[in-house]
C-alpha positions in Angstrom: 108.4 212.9 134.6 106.4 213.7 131.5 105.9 210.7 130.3 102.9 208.4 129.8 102.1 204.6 129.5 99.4 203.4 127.7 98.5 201.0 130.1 97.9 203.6 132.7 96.0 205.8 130.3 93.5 202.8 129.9 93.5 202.5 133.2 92.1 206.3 133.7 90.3 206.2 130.8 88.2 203.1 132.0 87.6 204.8 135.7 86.9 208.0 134.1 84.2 205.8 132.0 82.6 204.3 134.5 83.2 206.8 137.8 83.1 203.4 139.6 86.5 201.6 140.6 85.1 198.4 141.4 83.3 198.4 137.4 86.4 199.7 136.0 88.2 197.0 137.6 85.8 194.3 136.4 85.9 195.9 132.8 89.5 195.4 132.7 89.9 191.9 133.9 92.0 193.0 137.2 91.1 193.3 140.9 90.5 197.0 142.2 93.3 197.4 144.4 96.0 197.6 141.7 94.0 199.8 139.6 93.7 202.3 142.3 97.0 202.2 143.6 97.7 202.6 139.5 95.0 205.9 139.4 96.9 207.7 142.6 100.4 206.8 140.8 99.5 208.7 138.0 98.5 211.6 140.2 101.8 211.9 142.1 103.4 211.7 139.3 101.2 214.4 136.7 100.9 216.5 140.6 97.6 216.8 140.0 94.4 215.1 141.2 92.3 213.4 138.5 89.0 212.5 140.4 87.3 214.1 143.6 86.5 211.1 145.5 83.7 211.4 148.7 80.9 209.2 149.6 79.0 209.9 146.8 81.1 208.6 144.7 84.1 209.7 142.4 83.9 212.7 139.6 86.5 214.2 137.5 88.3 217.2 137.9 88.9 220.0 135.5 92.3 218.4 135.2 91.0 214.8 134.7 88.9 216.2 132.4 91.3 217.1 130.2 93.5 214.5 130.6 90.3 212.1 129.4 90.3 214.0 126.2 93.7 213.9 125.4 93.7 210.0 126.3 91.2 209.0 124.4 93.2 210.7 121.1 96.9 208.8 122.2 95.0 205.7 122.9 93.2 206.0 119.3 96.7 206.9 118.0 98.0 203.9 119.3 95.2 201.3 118.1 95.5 203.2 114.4 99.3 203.1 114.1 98.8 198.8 115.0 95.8 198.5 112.3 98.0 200.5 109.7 100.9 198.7 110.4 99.4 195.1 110.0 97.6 196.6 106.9 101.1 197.6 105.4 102.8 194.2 106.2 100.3 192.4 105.0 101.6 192.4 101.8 101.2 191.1 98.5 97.2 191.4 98.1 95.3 193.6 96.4 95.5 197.4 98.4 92.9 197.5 100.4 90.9 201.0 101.7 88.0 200.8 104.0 85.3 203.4 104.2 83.1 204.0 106.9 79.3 205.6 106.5 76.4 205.6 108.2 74.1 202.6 108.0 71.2 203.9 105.4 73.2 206.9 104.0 72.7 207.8 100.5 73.7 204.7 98.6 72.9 206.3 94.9 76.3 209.1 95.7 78.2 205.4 97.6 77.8 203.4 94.1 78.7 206.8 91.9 81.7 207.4 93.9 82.5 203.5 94.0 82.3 203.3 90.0 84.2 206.3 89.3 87.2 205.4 91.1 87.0 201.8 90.2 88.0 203.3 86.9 91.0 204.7 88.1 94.0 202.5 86.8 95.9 202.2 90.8 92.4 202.2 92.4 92.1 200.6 95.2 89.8 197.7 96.9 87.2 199.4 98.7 85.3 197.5 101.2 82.3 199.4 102.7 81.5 199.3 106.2 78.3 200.3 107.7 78.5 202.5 111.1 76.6 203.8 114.0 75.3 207.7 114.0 78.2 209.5 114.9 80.5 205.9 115.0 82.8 207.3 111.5 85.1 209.7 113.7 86.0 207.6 116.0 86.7 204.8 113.5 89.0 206.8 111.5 91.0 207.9 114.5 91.5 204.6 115.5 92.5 203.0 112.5 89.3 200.7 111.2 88.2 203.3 108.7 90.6 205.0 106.1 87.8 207.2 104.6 84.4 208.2 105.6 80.8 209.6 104.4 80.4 212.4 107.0 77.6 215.3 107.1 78.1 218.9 107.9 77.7 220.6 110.1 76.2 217.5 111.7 79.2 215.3 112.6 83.0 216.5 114.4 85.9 217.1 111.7 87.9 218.5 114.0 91.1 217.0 112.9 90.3 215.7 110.0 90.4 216.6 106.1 87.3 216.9 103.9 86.0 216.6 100.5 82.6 218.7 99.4 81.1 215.8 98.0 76.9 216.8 97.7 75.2 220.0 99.3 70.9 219.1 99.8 68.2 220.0 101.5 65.9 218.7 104.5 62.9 217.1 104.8 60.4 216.1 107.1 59.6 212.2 107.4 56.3 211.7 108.5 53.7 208.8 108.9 52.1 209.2 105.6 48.7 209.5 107.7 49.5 212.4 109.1 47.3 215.7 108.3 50.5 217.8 107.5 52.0 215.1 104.7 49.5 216.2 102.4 51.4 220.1 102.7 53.7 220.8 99.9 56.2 222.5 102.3 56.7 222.7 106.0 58.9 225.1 108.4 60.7 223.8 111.5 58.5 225.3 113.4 55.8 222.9 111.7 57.6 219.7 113.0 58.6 221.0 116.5 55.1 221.9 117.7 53.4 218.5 116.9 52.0 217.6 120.6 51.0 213.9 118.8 54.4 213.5 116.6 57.6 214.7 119.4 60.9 215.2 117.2 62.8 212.2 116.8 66.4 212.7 119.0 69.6 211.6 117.5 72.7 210.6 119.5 75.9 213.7 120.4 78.9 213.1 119.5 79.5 211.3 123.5 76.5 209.2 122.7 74.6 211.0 125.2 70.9 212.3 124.1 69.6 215.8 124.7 66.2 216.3 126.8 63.4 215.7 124.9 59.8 213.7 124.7 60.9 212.1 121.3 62.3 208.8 121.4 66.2 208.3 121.6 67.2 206.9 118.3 69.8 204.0 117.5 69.5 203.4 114.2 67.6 204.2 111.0 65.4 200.5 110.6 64.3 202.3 114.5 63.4 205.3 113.1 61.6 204.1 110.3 59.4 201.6 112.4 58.6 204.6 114.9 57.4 206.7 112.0 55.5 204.0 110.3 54.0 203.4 113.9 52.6 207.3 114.1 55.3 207.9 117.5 58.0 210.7 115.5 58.6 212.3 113.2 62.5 213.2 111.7 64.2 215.6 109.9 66.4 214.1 107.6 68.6 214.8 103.9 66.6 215.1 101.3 68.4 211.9 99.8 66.8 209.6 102.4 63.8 210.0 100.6 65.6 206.8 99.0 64.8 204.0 101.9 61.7 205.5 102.6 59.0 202.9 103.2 55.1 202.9 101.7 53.6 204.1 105.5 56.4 207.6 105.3 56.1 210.7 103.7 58.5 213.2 103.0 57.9 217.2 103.0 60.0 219.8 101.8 61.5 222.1 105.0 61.6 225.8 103.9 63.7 226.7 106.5 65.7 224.3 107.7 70.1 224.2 107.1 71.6 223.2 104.1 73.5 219.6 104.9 77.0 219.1 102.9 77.9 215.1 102.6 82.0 215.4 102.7 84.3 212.4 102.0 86.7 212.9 105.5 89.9 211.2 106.5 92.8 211.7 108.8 94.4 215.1 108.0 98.1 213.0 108.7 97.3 210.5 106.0 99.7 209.9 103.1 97.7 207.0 101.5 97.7 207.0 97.8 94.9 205.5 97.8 93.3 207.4 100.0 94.3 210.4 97.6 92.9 208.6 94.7 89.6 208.1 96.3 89.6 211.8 97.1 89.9 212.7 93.4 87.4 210.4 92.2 85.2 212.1 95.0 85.8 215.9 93.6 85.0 214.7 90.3 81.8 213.9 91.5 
């Protein structure tokens, strides 16, 4: 049999997670022996084995590994057809869309894109909702975000539709100390060879960080106290000039990729609203 409970995909998803049974178990709220004797159910019956389990622990398999994958997208599925579906029946208010973007993005093209569609007869309410890096794919495959402020080729689309909203430039942010923000320009190379400034490193898609001596950044109020402080340096749109503090500098990069801000949403959606906001978006 083909078929698949959620229950037991949370189930995998959690051990797959942790690579622990007895921290799965306690995230879940159940004892371990049911959740194992749940994990080697789902193996008979798929006839394949999810984790390698020896002394050192557990791992997944090439199988399990794609079986977390596709999880993770039925379980999103599921969470965003309940949110819809409460949205829908909730009824006689105001029609509500929420957008997702990153905490600090460029809040100048937010209000223009706000105003122009608040214009539009049908528009919608928008409420705004501030995000981790990386947090607005996930949030619009679950459900909590209708739209989203997403960067490429930064950020995943797979999946999704997009609106060309604003194409820009990089710069580097710098402690305005620093020898080299007194340059008119600077190359990539420039930033990556500072032995007193390491590159700042921002999150992967999994949340994981790449090797590095920079620090592992969370958010930007973390980045812009570690820049004031003289400890990195970033490489950022050239619209983030507009939270920059008194103690930063930004410097022109001569060579770095163009980053395209896109309006994204779920390539399944038939929201009016959602189609509304688009427009307003390529009128921009």
């Amino acid at each position: 049999m083909d078929t698949l409970e959620l229950r037991e995909l949370r189930y995998f998803v959690t051990v797959a997670e942790e690579l622990h049974f007895s921290r799965a178990a306690q995230r879940l709220g159940i004892a371990q022996p049911p959740l194992s004797r749940a994990i080697q159910q789902l193996e008979r019956r798929l006839g394949v084995s999810l984790f390698d389990r020896d002394r050192r622990g557990v791992t997944l398999t090439g199988a399990g590994e794609v079986l977390l994958h596709e999880a993770r997208v039925l379980l999103d599925g599921a969470a965003a057809a309940a949110r819809r579906t409460r949205r829908a029946a909730s009824g006689s208010g105001p029609r509500r869309l929420t957008l997702a973007t990153k905490a600090g993005a460029n809040h100048e093209l937010l209000r223009k894109l706000l105003a122009v569609y608040a214009a539009e007869p049908d528009a919608a309410e928008v409420e705004v909702l501030p995000c981790a890096m990386g947090e607005q794919a996930r949030m619009l495959r679950d459900g909590r975000a209708d739209v989203a402020f997403m960067q490429r080729p930064f950020d995943a689309l797979t999946g999704l539709d997009t609106q060309d909203v604003l194409t820009e430039g990089q710069v580097a942010i710098l402690p305005a100390t620093h020898p080299l923000a007194a340059r008119e320009t600077l190359t990539m190379a420039d930033v990556r060879g500072l032995p007193d400034l390491p590159l700042a490193r921002w999150p992967r898609q999994d949340g994981t960080y790449d090797p590095g001596p920079g620090p592992e950044i969370k958010d930007l109020s973390q980045l812009a106290q570690l820049i004031a402080l003289g400890q990195t340096v970033a490489v950022l749109c050239a619209s983030s000039r507009t939270w920059l503090w008194n103690a930063h500098a930004a410097v022109p990069l001569t060579d770095s990729p163009e980053v395209t801000t896109v309006l994204a949403w779920p390539a399944h959606s038939r929201s009016r609203a959602v189609a509304g906001l688009v427009r307003a978006a390529a009128g921009l």
